[in-house]
C-alpha positions as CSV (number, residue, x, y, z in Angstrom):
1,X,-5.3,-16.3,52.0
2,X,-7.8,-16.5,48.9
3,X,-9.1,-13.2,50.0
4,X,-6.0,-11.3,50.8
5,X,-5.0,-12.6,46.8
6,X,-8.2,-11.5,45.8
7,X,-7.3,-7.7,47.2
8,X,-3.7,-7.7,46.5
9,X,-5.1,-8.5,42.4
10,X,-7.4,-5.1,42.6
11,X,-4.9,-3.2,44.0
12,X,-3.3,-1.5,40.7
13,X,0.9,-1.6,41.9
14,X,0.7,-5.1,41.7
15,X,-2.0,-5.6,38.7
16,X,0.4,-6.6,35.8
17,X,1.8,-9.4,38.1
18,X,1.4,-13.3,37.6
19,X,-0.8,-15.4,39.6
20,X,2.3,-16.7,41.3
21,X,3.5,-13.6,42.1
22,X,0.6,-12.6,43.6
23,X,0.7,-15.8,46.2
24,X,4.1,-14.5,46.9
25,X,3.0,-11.5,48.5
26,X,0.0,-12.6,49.6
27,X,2.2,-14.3,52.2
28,X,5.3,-11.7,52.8
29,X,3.1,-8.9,52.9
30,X,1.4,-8.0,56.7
31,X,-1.5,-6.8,56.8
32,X,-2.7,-4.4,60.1
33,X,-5.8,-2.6,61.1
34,X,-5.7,0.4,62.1
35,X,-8.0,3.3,63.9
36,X,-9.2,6.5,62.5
37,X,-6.9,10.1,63.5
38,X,-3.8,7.3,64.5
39,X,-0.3,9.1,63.4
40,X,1.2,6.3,61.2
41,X,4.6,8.4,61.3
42,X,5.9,11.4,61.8
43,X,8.2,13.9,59.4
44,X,12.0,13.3,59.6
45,X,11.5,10.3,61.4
46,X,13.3,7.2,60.6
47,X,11.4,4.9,58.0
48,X,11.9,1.2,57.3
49,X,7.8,0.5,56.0
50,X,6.0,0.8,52.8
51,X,2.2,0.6,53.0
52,X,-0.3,-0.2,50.9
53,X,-4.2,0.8,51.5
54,X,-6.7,-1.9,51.5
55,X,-9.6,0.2,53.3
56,X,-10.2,3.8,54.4
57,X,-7.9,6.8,53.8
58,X,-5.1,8.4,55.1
59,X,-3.8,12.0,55.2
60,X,-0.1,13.2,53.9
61,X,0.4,16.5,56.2
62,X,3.7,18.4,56.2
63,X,5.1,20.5,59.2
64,X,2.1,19.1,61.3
65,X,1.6,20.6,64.5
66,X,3.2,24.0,63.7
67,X,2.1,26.7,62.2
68,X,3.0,26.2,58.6
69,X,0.9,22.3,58.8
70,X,-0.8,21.7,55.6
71,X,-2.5,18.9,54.4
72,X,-0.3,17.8,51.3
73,X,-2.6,14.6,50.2
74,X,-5.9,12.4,51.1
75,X,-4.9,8.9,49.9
76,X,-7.9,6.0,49.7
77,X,-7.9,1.8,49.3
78,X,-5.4,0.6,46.3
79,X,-3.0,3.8,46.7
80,X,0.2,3.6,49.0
81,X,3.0,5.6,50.7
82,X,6.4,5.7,52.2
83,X,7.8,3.5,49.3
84,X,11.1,5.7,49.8
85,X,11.7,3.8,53.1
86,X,12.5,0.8,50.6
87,X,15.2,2.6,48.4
88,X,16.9,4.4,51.1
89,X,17.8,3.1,54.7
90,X,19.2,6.2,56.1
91,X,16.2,8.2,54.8
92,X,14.1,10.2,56.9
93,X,10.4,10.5,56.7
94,X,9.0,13.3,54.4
95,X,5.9,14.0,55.8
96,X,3.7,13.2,58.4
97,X,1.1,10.1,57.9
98,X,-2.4,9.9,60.0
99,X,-5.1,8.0,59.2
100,X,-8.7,9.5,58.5
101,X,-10.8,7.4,58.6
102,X,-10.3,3.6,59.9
103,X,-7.8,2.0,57.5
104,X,-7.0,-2.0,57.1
105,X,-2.9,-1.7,55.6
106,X,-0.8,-4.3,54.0
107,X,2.8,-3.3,55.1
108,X,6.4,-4.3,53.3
109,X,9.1,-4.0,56.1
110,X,12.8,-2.9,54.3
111,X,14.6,-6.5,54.9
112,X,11.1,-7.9,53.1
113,X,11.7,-5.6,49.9
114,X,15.4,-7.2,50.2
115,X,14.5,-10.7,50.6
116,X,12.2,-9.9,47.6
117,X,15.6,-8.5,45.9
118,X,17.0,-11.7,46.0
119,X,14.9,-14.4,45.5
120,X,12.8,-12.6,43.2
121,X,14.5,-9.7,41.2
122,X,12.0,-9.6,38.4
123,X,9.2,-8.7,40.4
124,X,11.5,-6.6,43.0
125,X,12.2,-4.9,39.5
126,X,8.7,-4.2,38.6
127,X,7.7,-3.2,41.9
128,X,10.9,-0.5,41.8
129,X,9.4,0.5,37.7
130,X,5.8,1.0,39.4
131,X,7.7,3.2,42.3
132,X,9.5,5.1,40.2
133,X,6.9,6.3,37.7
134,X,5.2,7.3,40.7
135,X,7.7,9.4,41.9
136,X,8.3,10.8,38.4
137,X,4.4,11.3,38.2
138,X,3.9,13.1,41.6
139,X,6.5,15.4,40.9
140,X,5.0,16.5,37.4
141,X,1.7,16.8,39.4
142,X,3.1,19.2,41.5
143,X,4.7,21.3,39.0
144,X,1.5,21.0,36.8
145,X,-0.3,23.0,39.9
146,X,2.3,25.5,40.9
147,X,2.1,26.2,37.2
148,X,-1.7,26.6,37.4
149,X,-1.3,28.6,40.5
150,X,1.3,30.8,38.3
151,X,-1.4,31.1,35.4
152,X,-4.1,32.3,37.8
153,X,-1.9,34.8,39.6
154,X,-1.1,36.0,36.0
155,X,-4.4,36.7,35.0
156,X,-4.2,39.3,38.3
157,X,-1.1,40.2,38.5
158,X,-0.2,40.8,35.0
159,X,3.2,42.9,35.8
160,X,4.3,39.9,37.7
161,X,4.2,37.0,35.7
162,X,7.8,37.3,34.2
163,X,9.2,36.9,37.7
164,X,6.5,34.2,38.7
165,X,7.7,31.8,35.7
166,X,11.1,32.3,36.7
167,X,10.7,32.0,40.1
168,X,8.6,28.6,39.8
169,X,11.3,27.4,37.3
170,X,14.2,28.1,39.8
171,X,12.7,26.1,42.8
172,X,11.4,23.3,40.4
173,X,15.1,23.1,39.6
174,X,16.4,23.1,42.8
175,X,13.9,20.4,43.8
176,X,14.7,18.3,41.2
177,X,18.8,18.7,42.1
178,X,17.9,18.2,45.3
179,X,16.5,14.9,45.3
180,X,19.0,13.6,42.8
181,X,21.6,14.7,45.0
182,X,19.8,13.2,48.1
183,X,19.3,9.6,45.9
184,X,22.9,9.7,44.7
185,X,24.6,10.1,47.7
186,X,21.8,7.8,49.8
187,X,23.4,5.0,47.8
188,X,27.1,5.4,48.2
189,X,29.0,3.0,50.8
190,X,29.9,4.9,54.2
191,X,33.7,3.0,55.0
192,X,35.7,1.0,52.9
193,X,36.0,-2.6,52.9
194,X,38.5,-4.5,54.6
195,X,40.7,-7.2,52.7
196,X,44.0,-7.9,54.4
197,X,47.0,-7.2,52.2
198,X,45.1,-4.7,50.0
199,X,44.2,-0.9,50.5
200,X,40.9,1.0,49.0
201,X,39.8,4.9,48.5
202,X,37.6,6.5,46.6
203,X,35.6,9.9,45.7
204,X,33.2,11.1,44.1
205,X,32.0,14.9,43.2
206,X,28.6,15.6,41.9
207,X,28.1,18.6,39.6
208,X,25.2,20.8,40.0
209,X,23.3,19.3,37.2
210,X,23.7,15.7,39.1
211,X,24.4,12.8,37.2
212,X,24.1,8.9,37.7
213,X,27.9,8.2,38.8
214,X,27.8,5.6,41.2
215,X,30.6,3.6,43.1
216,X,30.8,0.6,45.3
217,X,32.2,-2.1,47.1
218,X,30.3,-5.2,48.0
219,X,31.9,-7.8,50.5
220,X,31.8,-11.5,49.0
221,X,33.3,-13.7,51.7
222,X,36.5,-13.5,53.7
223,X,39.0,-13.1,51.0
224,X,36.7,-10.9,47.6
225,X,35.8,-7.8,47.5
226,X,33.5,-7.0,44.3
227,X,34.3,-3.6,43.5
228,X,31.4,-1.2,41.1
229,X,32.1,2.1,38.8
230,X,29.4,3.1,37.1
231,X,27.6,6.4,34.9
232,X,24.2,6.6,33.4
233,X,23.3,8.2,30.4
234,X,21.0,10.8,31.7
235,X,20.7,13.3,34.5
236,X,18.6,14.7,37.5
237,X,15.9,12.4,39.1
238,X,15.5,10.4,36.4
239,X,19.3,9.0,36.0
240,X,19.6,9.0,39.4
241,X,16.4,6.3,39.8
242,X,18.3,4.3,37.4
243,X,21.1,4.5,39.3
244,X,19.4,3.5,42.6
245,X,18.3,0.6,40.7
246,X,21.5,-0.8,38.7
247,X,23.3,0.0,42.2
248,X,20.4,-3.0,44.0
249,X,20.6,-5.2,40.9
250,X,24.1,-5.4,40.7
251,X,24.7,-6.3,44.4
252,X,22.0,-8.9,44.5
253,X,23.3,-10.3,41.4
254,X,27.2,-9.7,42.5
255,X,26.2,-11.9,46.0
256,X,24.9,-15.0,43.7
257,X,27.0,-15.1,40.6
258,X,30.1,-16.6,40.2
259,X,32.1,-14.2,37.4
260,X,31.9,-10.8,36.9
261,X,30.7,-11.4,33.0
262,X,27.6,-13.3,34.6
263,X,26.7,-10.6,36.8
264,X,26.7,-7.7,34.0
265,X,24.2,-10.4,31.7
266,X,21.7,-10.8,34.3
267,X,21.8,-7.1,34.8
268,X,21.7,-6.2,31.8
269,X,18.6,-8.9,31.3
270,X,16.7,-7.3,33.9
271,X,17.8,-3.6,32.7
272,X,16.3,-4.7,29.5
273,X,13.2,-6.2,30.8
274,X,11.9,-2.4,32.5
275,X,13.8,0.3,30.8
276,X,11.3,2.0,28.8
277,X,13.1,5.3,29.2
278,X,16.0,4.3,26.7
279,X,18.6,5.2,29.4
280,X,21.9,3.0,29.6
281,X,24.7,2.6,32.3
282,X,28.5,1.9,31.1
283,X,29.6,0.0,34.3
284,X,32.9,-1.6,35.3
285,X,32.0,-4.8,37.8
286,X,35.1,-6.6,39.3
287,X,36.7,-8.7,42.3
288,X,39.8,-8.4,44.3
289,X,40.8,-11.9,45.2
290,X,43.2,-12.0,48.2
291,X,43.9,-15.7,47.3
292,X,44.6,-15.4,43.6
293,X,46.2,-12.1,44.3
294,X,44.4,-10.3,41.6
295,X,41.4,-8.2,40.2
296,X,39.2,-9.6,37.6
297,X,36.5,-7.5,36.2
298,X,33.8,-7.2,33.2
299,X,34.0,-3.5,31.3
300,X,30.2,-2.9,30.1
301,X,31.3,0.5,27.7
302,X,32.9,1.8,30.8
303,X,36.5,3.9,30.4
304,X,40.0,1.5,31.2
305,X,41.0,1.8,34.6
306,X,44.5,3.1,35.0
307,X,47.4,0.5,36.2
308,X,50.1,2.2,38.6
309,X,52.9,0.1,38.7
310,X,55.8,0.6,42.1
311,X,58.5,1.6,39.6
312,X,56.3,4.5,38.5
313,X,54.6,2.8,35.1
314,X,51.0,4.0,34.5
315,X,49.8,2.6,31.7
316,X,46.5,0.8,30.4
317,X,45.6,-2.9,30.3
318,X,44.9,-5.1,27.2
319,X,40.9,-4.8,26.4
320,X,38.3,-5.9,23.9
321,X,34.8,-4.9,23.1
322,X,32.7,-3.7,25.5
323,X,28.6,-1.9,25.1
324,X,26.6,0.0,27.9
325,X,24.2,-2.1,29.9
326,X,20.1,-1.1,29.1
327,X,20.8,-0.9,24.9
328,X,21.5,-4.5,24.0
329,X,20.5,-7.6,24.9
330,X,23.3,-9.5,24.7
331,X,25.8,-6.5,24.8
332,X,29.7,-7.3,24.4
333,X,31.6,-6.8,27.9
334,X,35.1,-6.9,27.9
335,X,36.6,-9.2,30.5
336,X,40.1,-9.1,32.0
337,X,42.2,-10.4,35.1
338,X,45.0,-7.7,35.9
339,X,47.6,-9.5,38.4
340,X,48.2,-7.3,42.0
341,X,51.5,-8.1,43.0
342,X,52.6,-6.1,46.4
343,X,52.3,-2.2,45.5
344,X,50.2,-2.1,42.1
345,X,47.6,0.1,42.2
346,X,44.8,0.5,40.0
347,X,42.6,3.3,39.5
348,X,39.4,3.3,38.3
349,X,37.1,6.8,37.0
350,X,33.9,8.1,35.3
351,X,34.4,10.1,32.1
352,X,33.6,13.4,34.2
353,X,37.5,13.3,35.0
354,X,38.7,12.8,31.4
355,X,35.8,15.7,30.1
356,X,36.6,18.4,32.7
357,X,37.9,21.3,31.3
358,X,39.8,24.3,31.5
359,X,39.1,28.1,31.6
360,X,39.8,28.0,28.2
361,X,37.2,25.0,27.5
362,X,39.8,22.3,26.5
363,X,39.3,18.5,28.2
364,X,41.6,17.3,30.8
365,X,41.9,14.2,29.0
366,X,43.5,10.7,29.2
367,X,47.4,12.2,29.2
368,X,46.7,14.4,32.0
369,X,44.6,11.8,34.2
370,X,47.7,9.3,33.5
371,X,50.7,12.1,34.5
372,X,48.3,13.0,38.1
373,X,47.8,9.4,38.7
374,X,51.4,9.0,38.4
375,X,52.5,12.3,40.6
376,X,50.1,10.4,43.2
377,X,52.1,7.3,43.9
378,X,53.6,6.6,47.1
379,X,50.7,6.8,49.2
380,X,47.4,5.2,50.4
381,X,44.8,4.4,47.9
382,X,42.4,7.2,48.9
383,X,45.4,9.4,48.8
384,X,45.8,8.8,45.4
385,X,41.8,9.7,44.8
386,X,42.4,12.7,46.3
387,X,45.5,13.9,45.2
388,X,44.4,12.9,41.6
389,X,40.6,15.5,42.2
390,X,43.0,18.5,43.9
391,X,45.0,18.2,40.3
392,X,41.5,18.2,38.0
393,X,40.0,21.2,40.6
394,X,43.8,23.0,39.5
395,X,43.1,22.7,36.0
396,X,39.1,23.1,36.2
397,X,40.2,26.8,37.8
398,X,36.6,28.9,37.6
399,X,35.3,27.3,34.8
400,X,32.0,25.2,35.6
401,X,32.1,21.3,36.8
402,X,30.0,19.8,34.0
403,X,29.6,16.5,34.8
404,X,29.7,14.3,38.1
405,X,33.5,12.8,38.6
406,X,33.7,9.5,40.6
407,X,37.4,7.9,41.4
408,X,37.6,4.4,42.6
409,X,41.2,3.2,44.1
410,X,42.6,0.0,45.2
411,X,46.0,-1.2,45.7
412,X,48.5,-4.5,46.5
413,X,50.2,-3.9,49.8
């Protein structure tokens, strides 16, 4: 075990960590050996592993065994790869792994990384920090040499380097939309959770320059259902990182804590504690209680939800003070329990609904979100969602979607 430490310390992912720390993974982590020109995995497989590299090195190859293989990367001892496997379940390998040399691996297995989530969040955060810069640093690298590609082709090619820049500049766009997209919608729930005597929907619709809205619903018991709308400051890969991560904090945090307020702190603690980037996430965290018969929630700078009353009333709730999660540390949140009697609904939104705009470049606004809502009553919960984004696509007409619109539904039966 002293020697395993001893490695795990040299290995530079886990060199800011505590001594403590260090024992903890010295005793999750498995470690494997493994022989030279072995095929670790295969592109668009199924992936559930993260390795690390004690010994040897390893080969990244893309399209291997056709005619477009290429060998992408050459990896050696305190490096590691398929750390996606850990932030997406349903993700499929990227590229082909095989080892060069003989290698000696520590491996991380997915329900590891979330038994790590929950009884140790601060250094599941750092792990995720680490992860992401590397991301964010792999994908500079390879724009940095497709650039210098570009600048030597130049020097040839003279005539052609207008359409090179742009050409570059298109697919590193696309890339980067690409694996937003791919990151945003990894994250969002596949059904909708089941509470007798109340009905859910949602929807959401990402713009082309993706943002960080995120939804969901996280079961907690027989009778709660915590219920998540969210929106990050920033966009592309990087908001949608910090979306992947608020979205895991706040559902290991939503399964311990007992209020919605508590569950925003500790986020917002541990938001604080690795958010060198300055981005923020207004959030609205809440539960349905079938018991109680009503929805309780904590607003972190996020827009009122909309209440839809039988009779036809839409109108908003009473509300307080309430900051972004990421800015503060002890950032106001605005905390209210709305009573669901039999055929309330309440509808919940990003402020890509409310900024949306018309041809003529004026907002949808808070009038026009209220009058849809209320032309929706009448049916399901995800009825109203939808019947609510065919009235914003009406008004949007040609003009541009902007910004990512999420729409969040639930409703008393």
């Amino acid at each position: 075990m002293d020697s395993r430490k001893t490695l795990i310390k040299q290995i530079p992912l886990f060199a800011p960590l505590h001594s403590t720390e260090i024992q903890y993974l010295a005793e999750i982590l498995h470690e494997s050996e493994v022989p030279a020109h072995t095929l670790l995995f295969r592109e668009d497989e199924p992936g559930n592993r993260f390795y690390i590299i004690m010994d040897g090195q390893i080969e990244i190859i893309k399209a291997l065994g056709t005619p477009d293989e290429r060998l992408l990367a050459v990896r050696g001892a305190g490096e590691f790869f398929g750390e996606m496997s850990l932030l997406d379940p349903d993700g499929l390998r990227t590229a082909s792994v095989r080892t060069r040399t003989p290698v000696r691996l520590l491996e991380m297995a997915r329900p590891d990384f979330e038994a790590l989530l929950q009884h140790r969040p601060a250094l599941a955060c750092e792990m995720v920090r680490v992860l992401s810069l590397r991301l964010r640093d792999t994908d500079n690298a390879t724009i940095a040499d497709l650039r210098e590609k570009n600048r030597q082709l130049a020097q040839a090619y003279a005539e052609l380097q207008a359409a090179q820049v742009q050409i570059i500049e298109k697919e590193k766009l696309e890339q980067e939309l690409q694996t937003a997209h791919w990151i945003q919608q990894s994250i969002l729930p596949r059904r909708m959770p089941h509470l007798p005597g109340f009905d859910f929907g949602a929807r959401l619709e990402p713009a082309r320059a993706v943002g960080g809205d995120l939804f969901d619903f996280i079961p907690l018991g027989r009778d709660r259902v915590g219920v998540v709308i969210g929106d990050v400051s920033d966009k592309g890969v990087p908001a949608a990182i910090f979306m992947a991560l608020a979205y895991s904090l706040l559902r290991a945090e939503a399964s311990r804590s007992a209020s919605p307020v508590r569950v925003l702190q500790r986020v917002n603690q541990l938001l604080m504690d690795m958010n060198d980037a300055g981005m923020f996430v207004t959030v609205l965290y809440g539960v349905v209680d079938q018991r109680q018969g009503d929805f309780t929630y904590a607003r972190a700078g996020h827009e009122l939800p909309l209440l839809l009353d039988p009779h036809g009333d839409v109108h908003l709730p009473v509300y307080g003070p309430g900051q972004p999660l990421g800015l503060f540390d002890a950032p106001f949140l605005d905390e209210q329990t709305i009573p669901l009697p039999p055929g309330r609904a309440v509808l919940l939104y990003t402020d890509g609904a409310t900024d949306l705009t018309s041809p003529e470049n004026i907002p949808f606004g808070l009038e026009r979100l209220q009058a849809a809502a209320q032309a929706s009553l009448g049916g399901t919960a995800q009825v109203l969602c939808d019947q609510v984004w065919r009235a914003l696509t009406e008004y949007q007409g040609a003009s541009a979607q902007a910004d990512d619109v999420a729409l969040v539904a639930l409703q008393a039966q």
